[in-house]
C-alpha positions in Angstrom: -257.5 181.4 163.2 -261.1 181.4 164.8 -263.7 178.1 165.9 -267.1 179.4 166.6 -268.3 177.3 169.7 -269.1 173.7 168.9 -267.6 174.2 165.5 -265.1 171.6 164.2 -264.0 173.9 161.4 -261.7 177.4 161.5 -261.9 179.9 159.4 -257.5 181.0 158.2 -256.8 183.8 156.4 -253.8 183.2 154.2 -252.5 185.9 151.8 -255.9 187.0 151.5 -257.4 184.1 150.4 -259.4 182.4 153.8 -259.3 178.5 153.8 -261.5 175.8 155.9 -259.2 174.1 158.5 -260.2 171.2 160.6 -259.7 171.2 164.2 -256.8 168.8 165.3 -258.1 166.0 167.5 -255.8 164.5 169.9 -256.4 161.8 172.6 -254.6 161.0 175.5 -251.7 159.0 175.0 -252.2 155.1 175.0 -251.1 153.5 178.1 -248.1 151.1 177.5 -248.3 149.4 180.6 -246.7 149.0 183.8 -243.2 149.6 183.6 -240.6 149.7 186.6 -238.8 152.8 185.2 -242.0 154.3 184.0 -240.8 158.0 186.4 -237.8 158.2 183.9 -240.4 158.3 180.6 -242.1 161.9 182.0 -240.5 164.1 179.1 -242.5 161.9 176.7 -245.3 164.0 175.2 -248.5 163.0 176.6 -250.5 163.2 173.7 -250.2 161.9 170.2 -252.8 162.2 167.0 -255.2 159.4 166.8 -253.8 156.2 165.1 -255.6 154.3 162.4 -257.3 151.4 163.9 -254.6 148.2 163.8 -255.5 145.1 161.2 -254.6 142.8 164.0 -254.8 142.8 167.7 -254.7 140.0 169.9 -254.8 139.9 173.7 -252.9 137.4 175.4 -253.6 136.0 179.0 -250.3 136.2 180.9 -250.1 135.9 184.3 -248.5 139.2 186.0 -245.7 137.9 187.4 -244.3 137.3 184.0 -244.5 141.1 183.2 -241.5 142.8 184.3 -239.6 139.8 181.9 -241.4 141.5 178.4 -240.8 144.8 180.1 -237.1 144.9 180.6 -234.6 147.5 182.0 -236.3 151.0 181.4 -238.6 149.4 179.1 -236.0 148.1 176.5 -237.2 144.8 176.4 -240.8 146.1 175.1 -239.3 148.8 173.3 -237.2 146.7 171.0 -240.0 144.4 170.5 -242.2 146.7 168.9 -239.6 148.4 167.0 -238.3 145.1 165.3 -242.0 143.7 164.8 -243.5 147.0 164.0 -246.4 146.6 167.2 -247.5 148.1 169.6 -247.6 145.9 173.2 -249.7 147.2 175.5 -248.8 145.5 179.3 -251.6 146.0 182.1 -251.2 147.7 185.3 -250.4 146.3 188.7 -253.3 145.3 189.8 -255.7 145.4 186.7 -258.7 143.4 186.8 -257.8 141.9 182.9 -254.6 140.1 183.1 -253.8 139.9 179.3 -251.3 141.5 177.1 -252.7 143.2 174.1 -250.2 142.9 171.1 -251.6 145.6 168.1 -250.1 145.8 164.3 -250.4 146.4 160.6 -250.5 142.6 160.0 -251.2 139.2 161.8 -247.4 138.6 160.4 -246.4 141.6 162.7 -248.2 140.3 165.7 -247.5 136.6 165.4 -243.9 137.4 165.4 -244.2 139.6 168.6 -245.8 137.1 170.3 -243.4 134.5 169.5 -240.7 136.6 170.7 -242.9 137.3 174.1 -243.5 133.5 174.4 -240.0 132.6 174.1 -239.0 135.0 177.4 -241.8 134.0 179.3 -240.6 130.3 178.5 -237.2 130.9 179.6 -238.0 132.9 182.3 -240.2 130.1 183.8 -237.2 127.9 183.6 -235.3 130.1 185.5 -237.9 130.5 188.4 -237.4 128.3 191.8 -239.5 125.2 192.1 -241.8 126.2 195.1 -243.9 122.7 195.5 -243.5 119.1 195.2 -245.5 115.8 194.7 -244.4 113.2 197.7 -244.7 110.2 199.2 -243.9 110.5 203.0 -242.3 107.0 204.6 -243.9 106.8 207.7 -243.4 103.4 208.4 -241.9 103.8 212.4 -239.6 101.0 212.1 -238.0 102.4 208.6 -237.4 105.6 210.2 -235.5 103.9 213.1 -233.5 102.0 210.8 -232.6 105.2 208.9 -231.7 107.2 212.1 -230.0 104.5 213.2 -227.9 104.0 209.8 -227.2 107.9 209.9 -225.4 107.8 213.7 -223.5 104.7 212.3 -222.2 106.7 209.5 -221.3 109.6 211.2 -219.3 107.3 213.7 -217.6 105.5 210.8 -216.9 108.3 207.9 -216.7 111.5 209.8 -213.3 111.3 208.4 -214.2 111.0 204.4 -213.8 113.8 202.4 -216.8 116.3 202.3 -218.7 114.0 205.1 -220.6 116.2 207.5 -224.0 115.1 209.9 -225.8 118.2 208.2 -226.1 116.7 205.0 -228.0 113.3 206.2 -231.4 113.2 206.1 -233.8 114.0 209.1 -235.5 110.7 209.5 -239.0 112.3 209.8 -238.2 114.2 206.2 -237.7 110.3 204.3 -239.9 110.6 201.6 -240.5 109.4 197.7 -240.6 112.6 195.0 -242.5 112.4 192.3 -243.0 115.4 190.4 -240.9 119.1 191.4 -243.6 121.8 190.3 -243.6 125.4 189.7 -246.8 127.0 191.3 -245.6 130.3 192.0 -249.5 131.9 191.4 -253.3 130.6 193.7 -254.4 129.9 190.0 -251.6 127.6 189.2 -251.5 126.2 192.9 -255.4 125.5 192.7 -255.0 123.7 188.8 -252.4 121.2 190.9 -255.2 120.7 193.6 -257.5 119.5 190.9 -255.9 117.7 189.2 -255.1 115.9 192.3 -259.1 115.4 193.1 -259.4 114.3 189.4 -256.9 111.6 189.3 -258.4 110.5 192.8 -260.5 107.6 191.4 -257.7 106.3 188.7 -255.0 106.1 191.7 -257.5 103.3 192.9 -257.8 102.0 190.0 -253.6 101.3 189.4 -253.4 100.3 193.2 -256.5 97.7 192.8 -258.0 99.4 196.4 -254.9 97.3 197.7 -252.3 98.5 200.5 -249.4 99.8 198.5 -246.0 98.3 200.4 -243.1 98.8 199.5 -239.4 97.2 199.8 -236.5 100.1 201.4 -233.4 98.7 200.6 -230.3 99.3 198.6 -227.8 102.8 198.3 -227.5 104.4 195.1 -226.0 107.6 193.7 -227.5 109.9 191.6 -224.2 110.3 189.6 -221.1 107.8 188.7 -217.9 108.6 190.4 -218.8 107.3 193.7 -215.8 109.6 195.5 -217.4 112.7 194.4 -221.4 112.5 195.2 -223.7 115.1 196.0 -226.9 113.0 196.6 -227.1 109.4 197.8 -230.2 107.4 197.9 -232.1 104.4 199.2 -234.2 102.6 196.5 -237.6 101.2 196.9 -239.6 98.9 195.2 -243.1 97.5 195.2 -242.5 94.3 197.7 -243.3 90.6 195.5 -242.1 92.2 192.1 -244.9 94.2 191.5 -245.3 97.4 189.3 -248.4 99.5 190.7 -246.0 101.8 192.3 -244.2 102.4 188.9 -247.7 102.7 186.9 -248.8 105.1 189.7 -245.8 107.6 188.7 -246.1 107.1 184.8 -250.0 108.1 185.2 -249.2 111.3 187.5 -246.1 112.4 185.7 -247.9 111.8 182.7 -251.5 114.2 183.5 -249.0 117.0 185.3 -247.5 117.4 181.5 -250.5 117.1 179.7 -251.7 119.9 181.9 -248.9 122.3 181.4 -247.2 122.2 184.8 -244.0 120.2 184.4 -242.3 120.4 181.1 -242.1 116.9 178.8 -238.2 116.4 179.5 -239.3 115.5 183.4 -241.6 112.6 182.7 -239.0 110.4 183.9 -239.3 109.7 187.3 -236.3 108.2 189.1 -238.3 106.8 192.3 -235.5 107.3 195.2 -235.8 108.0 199.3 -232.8 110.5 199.5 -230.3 109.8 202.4 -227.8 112.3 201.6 -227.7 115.7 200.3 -224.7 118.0 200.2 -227.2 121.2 199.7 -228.1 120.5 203.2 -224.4 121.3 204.5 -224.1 124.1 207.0 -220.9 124.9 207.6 -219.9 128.3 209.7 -219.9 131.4 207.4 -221.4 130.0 204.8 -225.2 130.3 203.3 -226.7 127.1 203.1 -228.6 128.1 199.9 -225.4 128.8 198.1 -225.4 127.5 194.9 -221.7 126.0 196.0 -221.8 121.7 196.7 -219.2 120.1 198.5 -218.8 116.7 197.1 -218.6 114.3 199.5 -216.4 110.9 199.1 -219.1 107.8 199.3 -217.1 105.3 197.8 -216.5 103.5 201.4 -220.4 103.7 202.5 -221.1 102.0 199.2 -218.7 99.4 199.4 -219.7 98.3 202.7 -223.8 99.1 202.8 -224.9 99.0 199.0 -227.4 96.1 200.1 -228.4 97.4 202.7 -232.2 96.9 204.0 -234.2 99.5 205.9 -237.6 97.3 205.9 -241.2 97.1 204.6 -242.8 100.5 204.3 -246.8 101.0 203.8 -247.2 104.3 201.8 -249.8 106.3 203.3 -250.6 108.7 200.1 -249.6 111.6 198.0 -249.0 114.6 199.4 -248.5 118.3 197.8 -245.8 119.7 199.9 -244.8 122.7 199.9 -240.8 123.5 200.3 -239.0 125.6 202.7 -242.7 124.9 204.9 -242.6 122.3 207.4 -245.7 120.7 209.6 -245.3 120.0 213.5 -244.1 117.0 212.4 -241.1 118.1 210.5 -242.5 117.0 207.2 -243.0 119.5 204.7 -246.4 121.2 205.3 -249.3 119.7 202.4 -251.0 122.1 200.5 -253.0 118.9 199.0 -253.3 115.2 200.1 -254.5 111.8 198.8 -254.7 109.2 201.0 -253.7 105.7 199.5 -255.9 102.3 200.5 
């Protein structure tokens, strides 16, 4: 067969008849994204005839650390997607300027039910992910911090005998603080929303707190579970001093905006307002990482039956404070990403 130049059409002699034949037109092979095992895919062809335009596309903005979950081992994850919804998922590049996944099919049946599948692995993916910052309310009040390093020497001097009772899982005195809300922000973008929102809920926190000193009352031990002989965290509650509720009101509102905007999930409205005292995660013993999943339980039935009442003091609350974990300021708090001071 012959193509004249800048013909489309050749010329086939067949049997001695001669027929018109089209040229074929291939293009280069749609990319499919960035894919960790994308070396082992080489023997693919690397062309394919043009495709009929899909009846449904829709691009889907998806932050890239969530990529590599829709991609799977060797691609499988994508792969099976596609074959099962009849799509074709097209996942950008590191370091592509458009950050969206682009889902193509025959039908918006086909493509909704891809996505659906997609959203349902980025959802539990993000469940699985570390919490990386946290809303808190430092206690800065001097003489509350004395009380509580004071408290923590007695207790080590009393129960360094109890079962599981160790001096690494008290509390540093200059880390006493309130938590609010545990937050995900493992991107700038989500880590700026959080900052904003902050700055926007500036003027309401006045509001709840009436432009009044927010005090507080430190007293009592609780435990975060019910067997007192096997506890993991023990607390010291707090309370807005004269009966009052703006302290409560104040955590309703945040936990409350911090849902509506998509950064905590609706199960953690709740907040259990609590200064912690004692944390087994904190335990350092020899040979043994200290981030292990692994808790020692530690036997708080005889600091509870002597010190449930305890009092620690008055405490003015200075603000909210973004901290960031495993970050810590001169101070020894964690280091704030964002702050708000209080009245």
């Amino acid at each position: 067969e012959m193509y004249a130049e800048g013909e489309e059409v050749a010329l086939v002699n067949v049997g001695g008849r001669v027929y018109r034949k089209a040229r074929l037109k291939v293009r280069d092979r749609p990319s499919q994204g960035y894919s960790e095992d994308a070396e082992e895919d080489l023997d693919e062809p690397a062309c394919v005839p043009a495709a009929k335009p899909a009846a449904s596309v829709v691009e889907w903005p998806l932050d890239p650390i969530f990529y590599k979950f829709l991609i799977g081992k060797r691609g499988a994850t994508k792969t099976r997607i596609e074959r099962e919804t009849g799509t074709t998922i097209t996942i950008p590049k590191p370091g592509a300027s458009k950050q969206a996944v682009v889902v193509k099919g025959a039908s918006k049946e086909a493509v909704a039910s891809a996505c659906t599948r997609m959203e349902l692995l980025v959802d539990s993916a993000a469940r699985t992910m570390p919490y990386t910052h946290f809303l808190s309310i430092p206690l800065t009040q001097p003489s509350v911090q004395a009380a509580c390093n004071g408290f923590g020497k007695q207790l080590v001097a009393e129960f360094s005998r109890a079962k599981g009772f160790d001096p690494s899982i008290l509390v540093p005195e200059q880390q006493l603080h309130l938590t609010l809300i545990m937050l995900k922000l493992y991107t700038p973008a989500l880590l700026q929303k959080a900052k904003e929102i902050m700055n926007k809920c500036s003027a309401k926190i006045y509001d709840i707190l009436g432009t009044r000193t927010l005090v507080v009352r430190v007293e009592g031990l609780e435990i975060m579970n019910d067997d007192p002989k096997s506890v993991d965290v023990l607390y010291i509650k707090v309370a807005d001093v004269n009966g009052g509720h703006r302290l409560a009101d104040l955590c309703d509102f945040l936990s409350g905006v911090f849902a509506e905007a998509g950064l905590t999930p609706p199960e953690e409205r709740n907040i259990k307002l609590h200064a912690t005292l004692i944390n087994t995660k904190y335990r350092r013993q020899a040979g043994i990482d200290p981030q292990t999943t692994d808790r020692t339980p530690v036997d708080a039935s005889g600091i509870l039956a002597k010190y449930s009442s305890l009092s620690f003091g008055e405490c003015r609350l200075p603000g909210i404070e973004l901290s960031e974990r495993g970050a810590y300021s001169e101070s020894g708090f964690w280091k704030a990403a964002h702050a708000i001071k209080f009245p």
